[in-house]
C-alpha positions in Angstrom: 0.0 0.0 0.0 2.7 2.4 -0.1 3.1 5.7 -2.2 -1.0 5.1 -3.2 -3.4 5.9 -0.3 -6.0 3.8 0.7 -9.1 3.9 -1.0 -12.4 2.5 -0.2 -15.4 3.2 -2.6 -19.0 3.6 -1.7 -21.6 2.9 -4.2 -25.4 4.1 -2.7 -28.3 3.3 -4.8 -31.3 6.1 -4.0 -34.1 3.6 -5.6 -33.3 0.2 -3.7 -35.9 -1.0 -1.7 -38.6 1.2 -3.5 -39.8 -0.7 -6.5 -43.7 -1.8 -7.2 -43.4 -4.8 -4.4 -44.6 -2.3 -2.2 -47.8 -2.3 -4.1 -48.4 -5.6 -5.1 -46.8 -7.7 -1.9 -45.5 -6.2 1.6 -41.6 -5.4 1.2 -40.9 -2.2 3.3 -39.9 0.7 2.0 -36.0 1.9 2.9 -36.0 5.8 3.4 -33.3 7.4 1.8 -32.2 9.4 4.5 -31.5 6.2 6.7 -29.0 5.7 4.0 -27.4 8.9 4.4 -27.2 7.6 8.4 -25.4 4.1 7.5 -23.1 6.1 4.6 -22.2 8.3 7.7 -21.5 5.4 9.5 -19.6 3.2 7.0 -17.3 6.5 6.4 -16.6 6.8 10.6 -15.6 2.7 10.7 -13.5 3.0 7.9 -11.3 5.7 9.1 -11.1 3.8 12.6 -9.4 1.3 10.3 -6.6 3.5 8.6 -8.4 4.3 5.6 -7.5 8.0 4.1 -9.2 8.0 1.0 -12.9 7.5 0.5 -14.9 8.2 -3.1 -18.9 8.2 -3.0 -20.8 7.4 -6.6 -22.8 10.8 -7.1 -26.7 9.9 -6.9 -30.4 12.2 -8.0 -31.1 12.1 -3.6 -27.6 13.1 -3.1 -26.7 10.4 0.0 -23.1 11.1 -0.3 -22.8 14.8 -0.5 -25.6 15.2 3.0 -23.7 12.0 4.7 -20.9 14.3 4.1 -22.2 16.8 5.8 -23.0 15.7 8.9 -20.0 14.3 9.8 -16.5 15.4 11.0 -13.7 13.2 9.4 -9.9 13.3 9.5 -9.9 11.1 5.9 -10.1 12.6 2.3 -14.2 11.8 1.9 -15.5 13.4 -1.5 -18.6 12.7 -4.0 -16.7 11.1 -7.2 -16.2 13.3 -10.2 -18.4 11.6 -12.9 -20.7 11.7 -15.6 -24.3 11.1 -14.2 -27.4 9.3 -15.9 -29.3 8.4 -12.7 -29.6 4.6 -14.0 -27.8 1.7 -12.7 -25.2 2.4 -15.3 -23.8 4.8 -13.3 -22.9 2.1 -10.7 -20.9 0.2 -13.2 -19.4 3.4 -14.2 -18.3 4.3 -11.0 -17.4 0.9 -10.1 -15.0 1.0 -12.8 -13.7 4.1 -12.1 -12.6 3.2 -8.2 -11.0 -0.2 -9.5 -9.1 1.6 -11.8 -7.9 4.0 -9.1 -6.7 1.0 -6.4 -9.9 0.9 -4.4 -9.0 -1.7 -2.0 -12.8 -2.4 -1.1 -16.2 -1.8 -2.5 -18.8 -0.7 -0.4 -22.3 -0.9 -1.2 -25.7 -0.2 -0.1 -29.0 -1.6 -2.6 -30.3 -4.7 -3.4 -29.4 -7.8 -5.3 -29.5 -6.1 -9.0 -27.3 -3.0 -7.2 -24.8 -4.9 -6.5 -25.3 -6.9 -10.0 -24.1 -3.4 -11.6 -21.3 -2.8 -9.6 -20.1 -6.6 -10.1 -20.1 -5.7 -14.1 -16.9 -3.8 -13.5 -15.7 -4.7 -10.0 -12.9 -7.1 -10.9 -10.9 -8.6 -8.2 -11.7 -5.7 -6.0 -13.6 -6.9 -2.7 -17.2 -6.0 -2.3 -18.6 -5.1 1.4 -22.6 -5.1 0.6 -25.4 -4.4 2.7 -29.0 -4.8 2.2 -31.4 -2.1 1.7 -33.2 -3.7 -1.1 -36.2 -6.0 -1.1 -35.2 -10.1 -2.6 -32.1 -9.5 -1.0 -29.6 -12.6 -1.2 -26.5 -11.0 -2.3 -26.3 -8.2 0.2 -27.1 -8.9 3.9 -28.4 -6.6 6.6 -25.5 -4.9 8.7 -24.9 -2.4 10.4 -23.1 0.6 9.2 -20.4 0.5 11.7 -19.3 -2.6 11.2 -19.3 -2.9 8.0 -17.4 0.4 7.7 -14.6 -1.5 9.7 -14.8 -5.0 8.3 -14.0 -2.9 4.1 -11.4 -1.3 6.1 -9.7 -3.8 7.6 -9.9 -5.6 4.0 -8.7 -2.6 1.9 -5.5 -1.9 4.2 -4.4 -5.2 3.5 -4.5 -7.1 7.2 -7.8 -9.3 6.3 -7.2 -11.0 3.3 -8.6 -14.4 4.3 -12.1 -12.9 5.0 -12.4 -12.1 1.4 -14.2 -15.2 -0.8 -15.3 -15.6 -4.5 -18.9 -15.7 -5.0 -20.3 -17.5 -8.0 -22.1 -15.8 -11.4 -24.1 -16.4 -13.8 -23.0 -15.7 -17.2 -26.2 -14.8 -19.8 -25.0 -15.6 -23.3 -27.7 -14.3 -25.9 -27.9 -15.7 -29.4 -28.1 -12.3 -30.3 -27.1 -9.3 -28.3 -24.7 -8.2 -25.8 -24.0 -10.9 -22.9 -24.8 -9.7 -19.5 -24.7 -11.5 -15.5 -26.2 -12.3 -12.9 -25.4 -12.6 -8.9 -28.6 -14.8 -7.9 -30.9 -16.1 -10.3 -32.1 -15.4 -13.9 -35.4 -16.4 -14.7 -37.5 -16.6 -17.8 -40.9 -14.6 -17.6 -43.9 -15.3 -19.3 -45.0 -11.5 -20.3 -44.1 -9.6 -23.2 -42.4 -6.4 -22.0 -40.1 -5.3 -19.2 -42.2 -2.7 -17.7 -42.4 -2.7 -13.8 -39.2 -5.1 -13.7 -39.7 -6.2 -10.7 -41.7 -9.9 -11.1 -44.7 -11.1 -8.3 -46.8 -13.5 -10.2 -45.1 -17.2 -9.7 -47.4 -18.4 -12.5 -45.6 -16.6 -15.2 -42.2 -17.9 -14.1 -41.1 -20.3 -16.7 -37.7 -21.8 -15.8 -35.0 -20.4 -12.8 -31.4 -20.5 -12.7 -30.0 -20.4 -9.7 -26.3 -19.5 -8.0 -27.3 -21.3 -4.5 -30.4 -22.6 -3.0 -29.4 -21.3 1.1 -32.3 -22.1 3.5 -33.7 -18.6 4.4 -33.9 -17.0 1.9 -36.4 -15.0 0.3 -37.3 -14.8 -3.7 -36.9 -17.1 -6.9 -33.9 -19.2 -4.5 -36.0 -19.9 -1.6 -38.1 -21.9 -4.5 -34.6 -24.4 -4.7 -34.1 -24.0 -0.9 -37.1 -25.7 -0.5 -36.7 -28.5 -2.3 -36.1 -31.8 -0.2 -33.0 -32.9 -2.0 -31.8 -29.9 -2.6 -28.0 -29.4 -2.3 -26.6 -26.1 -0.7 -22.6 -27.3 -1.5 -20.7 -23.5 -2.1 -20.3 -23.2 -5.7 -22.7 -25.4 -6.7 -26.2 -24.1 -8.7 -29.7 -25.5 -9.7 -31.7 -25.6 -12.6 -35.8 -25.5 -11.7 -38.8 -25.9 -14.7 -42.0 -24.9 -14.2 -45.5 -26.6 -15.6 -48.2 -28.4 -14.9 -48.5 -31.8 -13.1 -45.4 -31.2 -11.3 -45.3 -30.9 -7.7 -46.3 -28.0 -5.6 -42.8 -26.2 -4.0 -44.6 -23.2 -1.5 -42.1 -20.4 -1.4 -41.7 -16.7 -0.1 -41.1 -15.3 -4.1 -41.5 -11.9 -2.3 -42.2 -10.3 1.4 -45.4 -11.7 2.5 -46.3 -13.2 -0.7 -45.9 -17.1 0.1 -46.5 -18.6 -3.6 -47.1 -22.3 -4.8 -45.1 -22.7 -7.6 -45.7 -26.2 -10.2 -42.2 -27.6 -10.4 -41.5 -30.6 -13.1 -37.6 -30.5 -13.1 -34.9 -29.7 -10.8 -31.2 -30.3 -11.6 -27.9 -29.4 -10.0 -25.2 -27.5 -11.7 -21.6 -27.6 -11.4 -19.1 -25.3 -12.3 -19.0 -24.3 -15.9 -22.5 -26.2 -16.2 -24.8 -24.5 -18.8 -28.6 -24.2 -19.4 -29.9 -23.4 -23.0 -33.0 -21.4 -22.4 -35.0 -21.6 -25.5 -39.3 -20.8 -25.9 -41.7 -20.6 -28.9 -43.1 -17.9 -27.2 -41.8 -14.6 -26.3 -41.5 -14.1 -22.7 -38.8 -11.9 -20.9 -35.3 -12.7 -19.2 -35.2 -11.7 -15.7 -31.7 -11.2 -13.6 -31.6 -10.9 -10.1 -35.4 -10.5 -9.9 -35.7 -7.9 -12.2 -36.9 -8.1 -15.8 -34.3 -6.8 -17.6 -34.2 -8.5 -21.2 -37.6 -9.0 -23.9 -36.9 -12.3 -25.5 -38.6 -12.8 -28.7 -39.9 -15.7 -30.4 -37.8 -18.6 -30.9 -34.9 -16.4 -29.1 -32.0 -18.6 -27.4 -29.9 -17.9 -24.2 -27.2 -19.9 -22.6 -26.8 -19.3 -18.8 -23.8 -20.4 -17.8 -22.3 -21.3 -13.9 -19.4 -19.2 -13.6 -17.3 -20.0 -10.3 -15.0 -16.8 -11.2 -17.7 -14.2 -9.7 -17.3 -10.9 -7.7 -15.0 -10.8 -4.0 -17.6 -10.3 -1.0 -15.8 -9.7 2.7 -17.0 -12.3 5.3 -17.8 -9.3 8.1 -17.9 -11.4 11.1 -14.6 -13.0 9.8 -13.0 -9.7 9.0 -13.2 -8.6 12.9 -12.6 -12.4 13.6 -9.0 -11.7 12.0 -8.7 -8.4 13.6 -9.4 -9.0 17.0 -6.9 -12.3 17.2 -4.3 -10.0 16.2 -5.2 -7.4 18.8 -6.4 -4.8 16.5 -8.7 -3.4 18.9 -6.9 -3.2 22.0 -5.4 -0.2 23.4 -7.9 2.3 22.0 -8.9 3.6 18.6 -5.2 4.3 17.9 -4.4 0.9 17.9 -6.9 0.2 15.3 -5.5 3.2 12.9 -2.2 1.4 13.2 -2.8 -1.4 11.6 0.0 -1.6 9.4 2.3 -2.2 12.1 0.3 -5.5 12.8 1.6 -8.9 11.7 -1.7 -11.3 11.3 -1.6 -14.6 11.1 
């Protein structure tokens, strides 16, 4: 880390945990000034940790520039100079930007297709994500504080081992431009994209999945629920839909507890692919979120790719930390990690 200062980015999406499931099941709705509260938060536990150097993705609700101002700070905190578009291209922008410039860990607050932007351009870099979406898998609900330490402690180099590679899904059109997925990708019996967001576990035609983890909520709790389901790391399922299969009941979105007719289950190994292929048009969902109108007779491969995006282990970050006695002595000790020789 010497002669670059470390750099942590922070990637806020305004719109997570706002989308029509509030209408049409019962997710909560995620104010945006809490998330000016838990950027506030992240930035005080990462310069506890040593980190000098802290960009902030510019957004239309401006999370970084009032988390900014309501805090005192001894490290270089600033709202990223970018083009802005207000979509979720400008977190893979901005993504991109921060890898290029050393960031040594990735924070971000949204959902499951937030951090499916950010992973478009991420790299090697580490992400630290936390939940304020709705389907969340990905992401996980932590608080601010911690997490600001745990992307510290990561990006200054003295807690390597809490950092693991999370599987992708690779979406391979027959024609177009290929595209990923963190979660799941699902094909969609209606026409258009429209809302995006999908609630009517009738219409879903076939699901790919990255894991299957007992407890979780959306198109995976579907394989999670399977009896002979197997939740192996780095290991995905392939689920079909139709009629005279059996009857899986799963939480496809808060409150809404759905049947769903299931004729086919499969695992997937690494490198496994599924050739996705209707004679009627439908739409391609990624990450719970229609994203891609498929036309007639369109094919897609969906490929298991064990190469995906970093994600820090928080409780295993501090784990690290502590056993090295980062957090003895005060909040000097903490600053002064470099001087530390972890195991």
């Amino acid at each position: 880390m010497s002669g670059r200062l470390r750099l942590v980015g922070l990637i806020a999406n305004p719109a997570s945990g706002k989308d029509i499931r509030r209408l049409v099941a019962h997710g909560s709705v995620f104010d945006n000034d809490e998330k000016v509260s838990i950027v506030r938060r992240v930035l005080l536990g990462l310069e506890a940790t040593g980190v000098e150097r802290v960009w902030i993705m510019p957004d239309s609700f401006g999370i970084g520039r009032k988390a900014l101002d309501g805090v005192r700070l001894r490290l270089d905190a600033a709202v990223l100079e970018m083009p802005r578009r207000f979509t979720p291209d400008d977190s893979t922008r901005a993504a991109a930007l921060m890898a290029a410039a050393g960031a040594g860990c990735l924070v971000t607050l949204g959902g499951d297709g937030t951090n499916r932007a950010v992973a478009k351009a991420s790299g090697a870099v580490p992400l630290m994500p936390i939940s304020t979406g709705t389907n969340n898998v990905f992401p996980t609900m932590i608080e601010g504080t911690i997490a600001g330490l745990a992307a510290g402690l990561v990006a200054c180099g003295r807690a390597r081992e809490a950092v693991s590679v999370a599987p992708r899904l690779d979406v391979i059109p027959s024609d177009g431009p290929a595209d990923l997925a963190l979660v799941d990708v699902a094909v969609y019996a209606e026409r258009f994209v429209a809302s995006r967001a999908m609630w009517d576990a009738s219409k879903i035609r076939e699901v790919v999945l990255t894991r299957a983890l007992p407890g979780a909520i959306g198109l995976s709790s579907i394989g999670a629920h399977l009896p002979e389901a197997n939740h192996a790391p780095g290991c995905g399922l392939y689920l079909r839909m139709g009629f005279g299969g059996r009857q899986v009941l799963a939480p496809i979105a808060p409150g809404l507890i759905r049947p769903v007719d299931l004729v086919e289950s499969r695992r997937l190994a690494p490198g496994d692919e599924v050739v996705i292929r209707h004679a009627e048009p439908g739409v391609l969902a990624l990450d719970g979120e229609r994203e891609i109108e498929l036309p007639r007779g369109a094919t897609v491969r969906v490929r298991l790719d064990a190469d995906g995006p970093r994600v820090v282990d928080v409780r295993r970050a501090i784990e690290v930390a502590a056993r090295a006695g980062a957090f003895v002595g005060g909040l000097g000790s903490v600053r002064a990690l470099e001087d530390l020789e972890l195991p």
